[in-house]
C-alpha positions in Angstrom: 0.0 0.0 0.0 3.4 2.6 0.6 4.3 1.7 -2.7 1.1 2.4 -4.1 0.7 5.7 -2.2 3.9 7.3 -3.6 2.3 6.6 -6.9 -0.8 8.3 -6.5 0.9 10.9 -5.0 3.7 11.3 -8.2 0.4 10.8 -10.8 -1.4 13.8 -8.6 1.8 16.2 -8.6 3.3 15.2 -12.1 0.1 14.5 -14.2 -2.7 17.0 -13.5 -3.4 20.4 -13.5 -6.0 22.0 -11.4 -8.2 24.8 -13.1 -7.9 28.0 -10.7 -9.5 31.3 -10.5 -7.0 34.1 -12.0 -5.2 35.5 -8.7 -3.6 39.1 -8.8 -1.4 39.7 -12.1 0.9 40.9 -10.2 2.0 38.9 -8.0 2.7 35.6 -9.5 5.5 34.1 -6.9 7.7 32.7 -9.7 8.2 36.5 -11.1 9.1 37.4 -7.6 12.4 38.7 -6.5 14.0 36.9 -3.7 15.8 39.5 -2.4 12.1 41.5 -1.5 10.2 38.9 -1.1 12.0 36.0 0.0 10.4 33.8 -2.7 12.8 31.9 -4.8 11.2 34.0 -8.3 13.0 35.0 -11.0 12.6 38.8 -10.4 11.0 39.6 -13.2 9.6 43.2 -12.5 12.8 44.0 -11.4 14.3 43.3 -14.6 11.9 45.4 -16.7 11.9 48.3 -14.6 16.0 47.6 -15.6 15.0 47.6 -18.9 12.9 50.7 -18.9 15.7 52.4 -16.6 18.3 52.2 -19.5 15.8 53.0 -22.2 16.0 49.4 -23.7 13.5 48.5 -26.3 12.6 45.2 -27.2 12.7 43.8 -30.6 10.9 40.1 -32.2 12.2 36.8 -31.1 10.4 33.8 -31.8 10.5 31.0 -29.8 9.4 27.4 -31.2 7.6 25.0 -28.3 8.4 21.7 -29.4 5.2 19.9 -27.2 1.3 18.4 -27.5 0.1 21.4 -29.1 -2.0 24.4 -28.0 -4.8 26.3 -27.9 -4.9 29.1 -30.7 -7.7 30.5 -30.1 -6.5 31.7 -26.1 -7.4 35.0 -25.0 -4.3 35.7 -23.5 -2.0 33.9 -26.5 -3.2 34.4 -29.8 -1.9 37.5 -30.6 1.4 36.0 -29.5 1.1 33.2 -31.9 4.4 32.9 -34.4 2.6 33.3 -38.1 4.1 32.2 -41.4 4.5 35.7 -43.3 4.4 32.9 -46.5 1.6 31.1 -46.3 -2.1 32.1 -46.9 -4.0 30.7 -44.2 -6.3 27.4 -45.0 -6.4 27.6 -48.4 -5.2 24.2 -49.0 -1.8 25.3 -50.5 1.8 25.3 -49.4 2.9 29.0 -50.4 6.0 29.2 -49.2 6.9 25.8 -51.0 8.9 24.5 -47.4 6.6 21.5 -48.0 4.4 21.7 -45.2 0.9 23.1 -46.2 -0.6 26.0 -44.3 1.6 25.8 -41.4 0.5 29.3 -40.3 1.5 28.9 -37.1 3.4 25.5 -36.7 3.2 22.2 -37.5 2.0 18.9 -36.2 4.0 15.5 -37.0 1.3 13.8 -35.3 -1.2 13.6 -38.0 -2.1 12.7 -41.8 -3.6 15.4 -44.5 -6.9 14.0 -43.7 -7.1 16.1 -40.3 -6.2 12.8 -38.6 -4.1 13.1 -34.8 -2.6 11.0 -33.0 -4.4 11.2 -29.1 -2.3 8.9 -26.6 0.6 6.7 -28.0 3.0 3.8 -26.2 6.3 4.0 -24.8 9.1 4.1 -26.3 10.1 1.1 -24.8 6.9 -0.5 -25.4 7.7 -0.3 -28.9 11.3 -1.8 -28.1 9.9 -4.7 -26.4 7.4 -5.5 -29.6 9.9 -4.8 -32.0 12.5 -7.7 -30.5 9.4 -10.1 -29.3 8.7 -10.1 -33.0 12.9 -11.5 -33.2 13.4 -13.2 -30.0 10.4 -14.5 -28.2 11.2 -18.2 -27.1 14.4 -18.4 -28.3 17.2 -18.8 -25.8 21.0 -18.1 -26.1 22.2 -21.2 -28.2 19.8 -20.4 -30.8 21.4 -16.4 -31.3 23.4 -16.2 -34.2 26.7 -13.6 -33.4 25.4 -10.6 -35.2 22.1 -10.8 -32.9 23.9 -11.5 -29.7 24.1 -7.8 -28.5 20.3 -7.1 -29.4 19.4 -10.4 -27.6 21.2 -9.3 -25.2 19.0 -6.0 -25.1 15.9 -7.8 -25.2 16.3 -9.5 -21.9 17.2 -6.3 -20.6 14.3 -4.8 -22.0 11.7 -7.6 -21.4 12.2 -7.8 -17.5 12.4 -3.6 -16.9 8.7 -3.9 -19.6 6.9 -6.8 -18.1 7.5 -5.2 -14.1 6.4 -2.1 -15.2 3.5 -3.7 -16.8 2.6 -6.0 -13.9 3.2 -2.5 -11.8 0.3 -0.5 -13.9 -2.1 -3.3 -13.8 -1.8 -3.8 -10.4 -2.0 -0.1 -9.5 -5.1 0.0 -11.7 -6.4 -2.9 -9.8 -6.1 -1.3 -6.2 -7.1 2.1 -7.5 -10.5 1.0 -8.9 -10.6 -1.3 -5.8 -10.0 2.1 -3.6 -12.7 4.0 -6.1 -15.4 1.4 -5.4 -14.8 1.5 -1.4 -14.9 5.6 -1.2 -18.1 5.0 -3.2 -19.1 2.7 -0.7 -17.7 5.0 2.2 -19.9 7.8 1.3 -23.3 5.7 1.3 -22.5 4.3 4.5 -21.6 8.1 5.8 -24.8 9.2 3.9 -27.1 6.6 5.8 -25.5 7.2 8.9 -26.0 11.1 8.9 -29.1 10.7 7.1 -28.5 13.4 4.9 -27.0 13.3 1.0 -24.7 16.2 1.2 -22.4 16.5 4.2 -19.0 18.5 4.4 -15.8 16.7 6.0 -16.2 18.6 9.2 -19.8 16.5 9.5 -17.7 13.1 9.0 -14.9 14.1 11.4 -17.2 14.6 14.2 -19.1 11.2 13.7 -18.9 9.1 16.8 -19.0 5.5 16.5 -18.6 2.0 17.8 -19.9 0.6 14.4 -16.3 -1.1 12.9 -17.6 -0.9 9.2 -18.7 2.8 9.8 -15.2 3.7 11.2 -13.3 1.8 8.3 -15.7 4.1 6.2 -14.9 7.1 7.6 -11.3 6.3 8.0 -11.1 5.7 4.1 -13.3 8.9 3.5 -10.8 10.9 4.9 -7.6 9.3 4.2 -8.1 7.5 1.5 -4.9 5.4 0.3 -3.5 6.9 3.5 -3.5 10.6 2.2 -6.5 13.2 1.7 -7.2 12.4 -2.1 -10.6 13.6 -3.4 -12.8 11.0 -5.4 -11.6 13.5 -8.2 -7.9 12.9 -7.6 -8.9 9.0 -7.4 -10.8 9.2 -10.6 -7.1 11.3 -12.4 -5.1 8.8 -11.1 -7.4 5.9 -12.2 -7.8 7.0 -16.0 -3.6 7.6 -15.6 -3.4 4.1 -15.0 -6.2 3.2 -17.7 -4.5 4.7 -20.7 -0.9 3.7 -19.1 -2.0 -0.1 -19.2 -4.7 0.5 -22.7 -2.1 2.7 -24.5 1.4 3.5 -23.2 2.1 -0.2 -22.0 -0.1 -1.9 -24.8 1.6 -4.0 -27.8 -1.2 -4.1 -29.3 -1.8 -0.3 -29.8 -0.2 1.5 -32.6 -2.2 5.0 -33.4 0.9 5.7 -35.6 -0.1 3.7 -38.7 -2.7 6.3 -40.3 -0.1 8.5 -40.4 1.5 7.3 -43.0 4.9 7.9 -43.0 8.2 5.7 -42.7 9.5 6.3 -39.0 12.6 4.8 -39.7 13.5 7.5 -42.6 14.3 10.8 -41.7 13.9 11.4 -45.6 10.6 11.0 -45.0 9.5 14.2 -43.9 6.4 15.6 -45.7 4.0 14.4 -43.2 1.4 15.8 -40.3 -0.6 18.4 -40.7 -1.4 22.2 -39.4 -3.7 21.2 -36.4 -2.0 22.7 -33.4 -4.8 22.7 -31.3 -6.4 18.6 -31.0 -7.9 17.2 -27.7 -4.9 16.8 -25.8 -3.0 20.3 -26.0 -3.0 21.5 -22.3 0.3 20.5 -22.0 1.6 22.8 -24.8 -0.5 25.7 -23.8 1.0 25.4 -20.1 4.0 25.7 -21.7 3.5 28.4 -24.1 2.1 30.9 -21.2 5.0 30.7 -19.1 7.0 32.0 -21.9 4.3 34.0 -24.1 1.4 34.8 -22.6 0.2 38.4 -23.6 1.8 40.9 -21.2 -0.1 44.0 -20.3 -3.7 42.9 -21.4 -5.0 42.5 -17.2 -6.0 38.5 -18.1 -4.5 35.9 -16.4 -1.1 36.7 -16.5 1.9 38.1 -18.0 4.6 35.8 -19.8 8.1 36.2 -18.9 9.7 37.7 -22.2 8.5 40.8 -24.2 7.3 40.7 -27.9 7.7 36.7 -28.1 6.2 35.0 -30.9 5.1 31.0 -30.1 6.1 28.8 -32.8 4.0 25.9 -31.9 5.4 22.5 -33.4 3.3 19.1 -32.0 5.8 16.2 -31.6 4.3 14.8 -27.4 1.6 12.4 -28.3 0.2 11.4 -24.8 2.9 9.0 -24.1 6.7 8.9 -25.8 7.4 10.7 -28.7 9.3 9.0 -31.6 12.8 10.2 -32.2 12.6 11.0 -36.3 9.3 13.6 -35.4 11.7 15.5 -32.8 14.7 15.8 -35.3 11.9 16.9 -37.8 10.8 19.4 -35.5 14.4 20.7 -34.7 15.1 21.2 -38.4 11.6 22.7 -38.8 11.7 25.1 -35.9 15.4 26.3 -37.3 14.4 26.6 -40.6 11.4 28.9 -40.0 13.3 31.3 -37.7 13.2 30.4 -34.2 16.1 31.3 -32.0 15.2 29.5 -29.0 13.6 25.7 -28.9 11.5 24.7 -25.8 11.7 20.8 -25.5 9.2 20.1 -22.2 9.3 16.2 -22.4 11.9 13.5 -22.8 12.2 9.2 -22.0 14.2 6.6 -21.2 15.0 5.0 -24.6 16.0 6.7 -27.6 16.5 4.5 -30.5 17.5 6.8 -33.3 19.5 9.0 -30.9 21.9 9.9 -33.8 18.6 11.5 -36.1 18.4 13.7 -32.5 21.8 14.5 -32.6 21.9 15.6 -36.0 19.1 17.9 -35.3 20.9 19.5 -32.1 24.0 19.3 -34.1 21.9 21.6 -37.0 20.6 24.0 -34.6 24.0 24.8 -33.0 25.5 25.6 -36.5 22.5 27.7 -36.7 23.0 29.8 -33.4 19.3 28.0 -32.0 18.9 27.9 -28.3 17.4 24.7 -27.4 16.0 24.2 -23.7 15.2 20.8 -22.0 13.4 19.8 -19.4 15.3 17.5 -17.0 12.2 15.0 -16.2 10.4 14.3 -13.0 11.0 10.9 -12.0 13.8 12.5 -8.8 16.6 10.8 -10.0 20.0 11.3 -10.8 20.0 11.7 -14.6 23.8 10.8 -14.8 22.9 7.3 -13.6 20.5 6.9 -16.0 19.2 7.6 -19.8 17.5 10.3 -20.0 16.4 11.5 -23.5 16.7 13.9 -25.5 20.5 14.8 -23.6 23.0 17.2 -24.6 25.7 14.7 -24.9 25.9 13.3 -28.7 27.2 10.4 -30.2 29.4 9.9 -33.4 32.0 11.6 -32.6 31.1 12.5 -28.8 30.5 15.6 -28.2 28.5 17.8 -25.6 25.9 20.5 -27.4 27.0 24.4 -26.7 23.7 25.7 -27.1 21.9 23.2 -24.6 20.3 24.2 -21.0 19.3 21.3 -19.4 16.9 22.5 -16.1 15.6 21.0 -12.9 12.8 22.6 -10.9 13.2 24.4 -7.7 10.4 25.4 -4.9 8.9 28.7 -3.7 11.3 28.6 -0.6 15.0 28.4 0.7 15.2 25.7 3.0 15.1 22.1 2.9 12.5 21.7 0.1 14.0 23.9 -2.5 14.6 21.4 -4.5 10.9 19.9 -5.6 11.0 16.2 -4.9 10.0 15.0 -8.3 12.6 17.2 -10.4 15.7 15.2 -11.9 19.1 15.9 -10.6 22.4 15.9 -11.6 25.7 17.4 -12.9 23.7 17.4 -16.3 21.5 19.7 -15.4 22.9 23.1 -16.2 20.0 25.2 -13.3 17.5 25.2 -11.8 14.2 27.3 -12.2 10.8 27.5 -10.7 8.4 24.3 -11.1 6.2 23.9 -8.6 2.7 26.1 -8.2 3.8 27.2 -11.6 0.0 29.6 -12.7 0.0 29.5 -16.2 -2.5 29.0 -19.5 -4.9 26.1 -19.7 -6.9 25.1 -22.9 -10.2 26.5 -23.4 -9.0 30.0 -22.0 -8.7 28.7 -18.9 -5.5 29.3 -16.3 -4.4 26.5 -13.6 -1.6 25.6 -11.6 0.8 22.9 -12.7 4.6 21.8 -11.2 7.2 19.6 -13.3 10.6 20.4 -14.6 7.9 21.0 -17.6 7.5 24.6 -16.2 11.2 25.4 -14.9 11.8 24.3 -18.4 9.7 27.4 -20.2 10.9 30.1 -17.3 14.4 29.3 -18.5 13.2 29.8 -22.2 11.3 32.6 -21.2 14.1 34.4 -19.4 16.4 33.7 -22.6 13.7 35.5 -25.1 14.0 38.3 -22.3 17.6 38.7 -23.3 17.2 38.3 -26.8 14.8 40.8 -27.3 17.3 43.5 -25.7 20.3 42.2 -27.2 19.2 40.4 -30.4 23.1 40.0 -31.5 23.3 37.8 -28.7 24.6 34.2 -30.0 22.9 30.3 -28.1 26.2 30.3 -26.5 26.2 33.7 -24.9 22.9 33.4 -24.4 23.5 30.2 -22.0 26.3 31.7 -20.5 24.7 34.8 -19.2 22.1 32.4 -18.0 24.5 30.3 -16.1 26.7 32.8 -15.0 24.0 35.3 -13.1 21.6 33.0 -11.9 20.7 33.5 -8.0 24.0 31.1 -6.1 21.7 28.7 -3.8 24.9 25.9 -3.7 25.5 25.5 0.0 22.0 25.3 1.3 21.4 21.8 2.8 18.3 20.6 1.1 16.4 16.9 0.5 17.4 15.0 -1.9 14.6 14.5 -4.3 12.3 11.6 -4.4 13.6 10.1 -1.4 10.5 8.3 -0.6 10.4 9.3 3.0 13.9 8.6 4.4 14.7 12.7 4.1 18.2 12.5 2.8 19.9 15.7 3.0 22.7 17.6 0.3 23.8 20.7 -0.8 21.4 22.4 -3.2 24.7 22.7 -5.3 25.7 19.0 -5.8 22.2 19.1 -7.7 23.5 20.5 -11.1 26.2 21.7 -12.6 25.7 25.6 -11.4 24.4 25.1 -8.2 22.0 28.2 -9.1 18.7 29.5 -9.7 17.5 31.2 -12.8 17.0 35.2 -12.4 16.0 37.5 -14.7 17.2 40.7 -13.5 20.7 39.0 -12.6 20.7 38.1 -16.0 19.8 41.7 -18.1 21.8 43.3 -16.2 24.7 41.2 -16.5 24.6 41.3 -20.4 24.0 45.0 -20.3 27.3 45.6 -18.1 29.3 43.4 -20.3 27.6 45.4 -23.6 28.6 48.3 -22.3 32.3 47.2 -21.4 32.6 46.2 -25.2 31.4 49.7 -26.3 33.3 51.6 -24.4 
């Protein structure tokens, strides 16, 4: 039941965003300045009352989301939306001849001409384990010919980590459907007892009983898998399960066929289609917000960097993203102008690494920013594969123009770092990811944590700099970032997902930097050194 616990509690933190009222504008804490405040923010007003100090104007930058889509029609985003001066909205016809027909404002690899999109796809190693079950299954050691040896080898590998995680879902699933029908139950034996249909918590903490089957009803009412879950948050984390055991975890499932296209063959690239904005695009429209969301308009809030333009480019079905649609998107984002690349996702198996690294490797040539996410499984990501990753194969090489991020808390103290985000020297900073307010689909605004958010306040803060000082280059750009954010090394914090045992480290053997992303720090940094070179 422990076991079980921690997962509802990662599917309820990680997973799902709750729709909120629209607090004050101005006083979102992850814009806050530490120093005034004492929230760990990334002093955002500060740096554009820097900005307006020094009389700096802001010019275009367009930053490409690479992500589940969004929401185009968003109050508080669609003016912000990156359009194709070269193509003639929906008339059927690819104007500016890049091969991708009314892209407007982006592209989706997730799709055929015929409007279809993919909604909820497997694992990549789901798709590893069919792939070699296809080669392998009942053969045993003695019956490998040499050239297959390494990828039998694999598929053991592979078939013991797939089949526990399997066993794990459906089990989960089990026990959460178990626990759904016994809070049902719990709340007709509560009902009956109080004689009344609606009753409010305080009603069944004050019940008074020597009934055994009413206490266990109450008990589980209240504290359901042993923490204060709604039926809601038991219904999320059931349908998590449902689609992680029908889709993500499924053999049998492949939504990718109506697509069309080859995934093996990068060549073949004249797929998808230009709907940004299908059933599953909260994620993206999170995203976007934290970098883009209109400022100045007195709805919902401000985005971090001035006169952005979202290039919106739909690779993050529901599940793991194939390696050939995020190489596509790379290229796709470079060639249409974007100087920063947003990449919110990642996963632990990356077949085609080298069509990634290609990709990265093009965007560096091309002076492209590209931002990563650093995952929220709490785990040290140097121990482990975790995908897309800065460091590229054939020859080896680390990218220049790569930020990899964790995500940091509201406080300094011990939970500064949030218990879900990756760690590591990999990860290049930290940023804010926890209570993160942002843009939900259907105009909507909601709360959301995951290295997901630090992720776009990173990217946010770079189109910030950008827009200032356009001659900036990726590698500047991720210097200035490194090198002013807000020094949080020697505070002793927990480690993250500890499950309970409160291990304890320096904030500082968490990444590389040991720091905190600030905006302020950051402008005013690259304005000193700007004004060194001038004079």
């Amino acid at each position: 039941m422990k076991n079980l616990q921690s997962l509802l509690v990662a599917v309820l933190i990680l997973f799902f965003s709750s729709v909120a009222a629209i607090p004050d504008t101005t006083h979102i804490w992850y814009h806050d300045d530490p120093a005034t405040t004492g929230n760990m923010g990334i002093s955002l007003r500060e740096a554009y009352q820097f900005a307006k100090d020094k009389n700096l104007n802001a010019k275009e930058v367009v930053v490409a989301v690479i992500d589940s889509g969004i929401d185009t029609s968003h109050v508080d985003l669609t003016d912000n939306l990156w359009v194709n001066q070269g193509e003639i909205p929906h008339n059927g016809i690819d104007d500016d001849r890049n091969g991708y027909v009314d892209d407007v404002h982006g592209w989706n690899f997730l799709g055929n001409d015929d409007g279809y999109c993919v909604e909820g796809e497997t694992l990549e190693q789901t798709r590893i384990y069919r792939d070699y079950k296809k080669r392998f299954a009942g053969k045993s050691k003695k019956d490998i010919a040499k050239d297959e040896r390494h990828d039998f080898k694999e598929w053991l590998e592979i078939r013991k980590a797939f089949e526990k995680e399997y066993q794990n879902a459906q089990n989960a699933l089990k026990n959460i459907t178990l626990g759904l029908k016994a809070y049902d139950n719990s709340v007709v034996a509560i009902q009956k007892h109080l004689k009344k249909d609606e009753f409010t918590r305080e009603d069944v903490e004050n019940i008074k009983s020597d009934d055994e089957r009413l206490q266990a009803a109450v008990g589980f009412y209240l504290f359901p898998f042993g923490s204060e879950m709604s039926r809601e948050d038991i219904v999320s984390a059931k349908e998590y399960y449902e689609e992680k055991v029908n889709k993500r975890l499924n053999v049998n499932y492949n939504p990718r066929t109506p697509v069309g296209d080859d995934v093996m063959n990068i060549n073949d690239s004249l797929y998808g289609n230009p709907v940004l904005y299908p059933e599953g695009s909260n994620h993206g429209t999170g995203v976007s917000g934290i970098i883009g969301a209109i400022r100045g308009n007195g709805i919902g809030l401000d985005g971090i960097a001035p006169k952005v333009k979202i290039m919106m480019i739909r690779v993050v079905p529901g599940g793991d993203e194939y390696d050939k649609d995020v190489a596509l998107a790379i290229r796709y984002a470079v060639k249409m102008g974007a100087r920063i690349i947003n990449c919110s996702f990642g996963k632990d198996y990356s077949p085609d690494k080298n069509l990634v690294d290609e990709a990265v490797r093009y965007a560096a040539e091309n002076d492209v920013l590209i931002v990563h996410a650093s995952g929220n499984d709490g785990r040290n990501i140097d121990k482990g594969n975790n995908f897309p990753t800065k460091y590229l194969d054939n020859p080896a090489a680390t990218a220049p123009n790569w930020i990899e991020v964790g995500a940091s808390d509201k406080k300094v103290g011990l939970g500064l770092a949030a218990d879900f985000s990756n760690y590591g020297k990999e990860v290049d900073i930290f940023a804010p990811g926890v209570d993160i307010f942002s843009t939900n689909v259907k105009s909507k605004f909601g709360f959301s944590d995951g290295t997901s958010d630090a992720a776009p306040v990173v990217s946010g803060v770079a189109a910030l700099l950008l827009a200032y000082y356009p001659e900036l280059s990726a590698i500047e750009l991720k210097s200035y970032i490194l090198q002013s954010g807000t020094d949080k090394g020697d505070v002793v914090v927990y480690l993250p997902n500890d499950y309970g045992k409160k291990k304890k480290t320096k904030f500082g053997k968490l990444s590389a930097s040991g720091k905190i992303v600030n905006a302020y720090s950051a402008l005013k940094l690259v304005y000193e050194n700007q004004q060194a070179l001038r004079e």
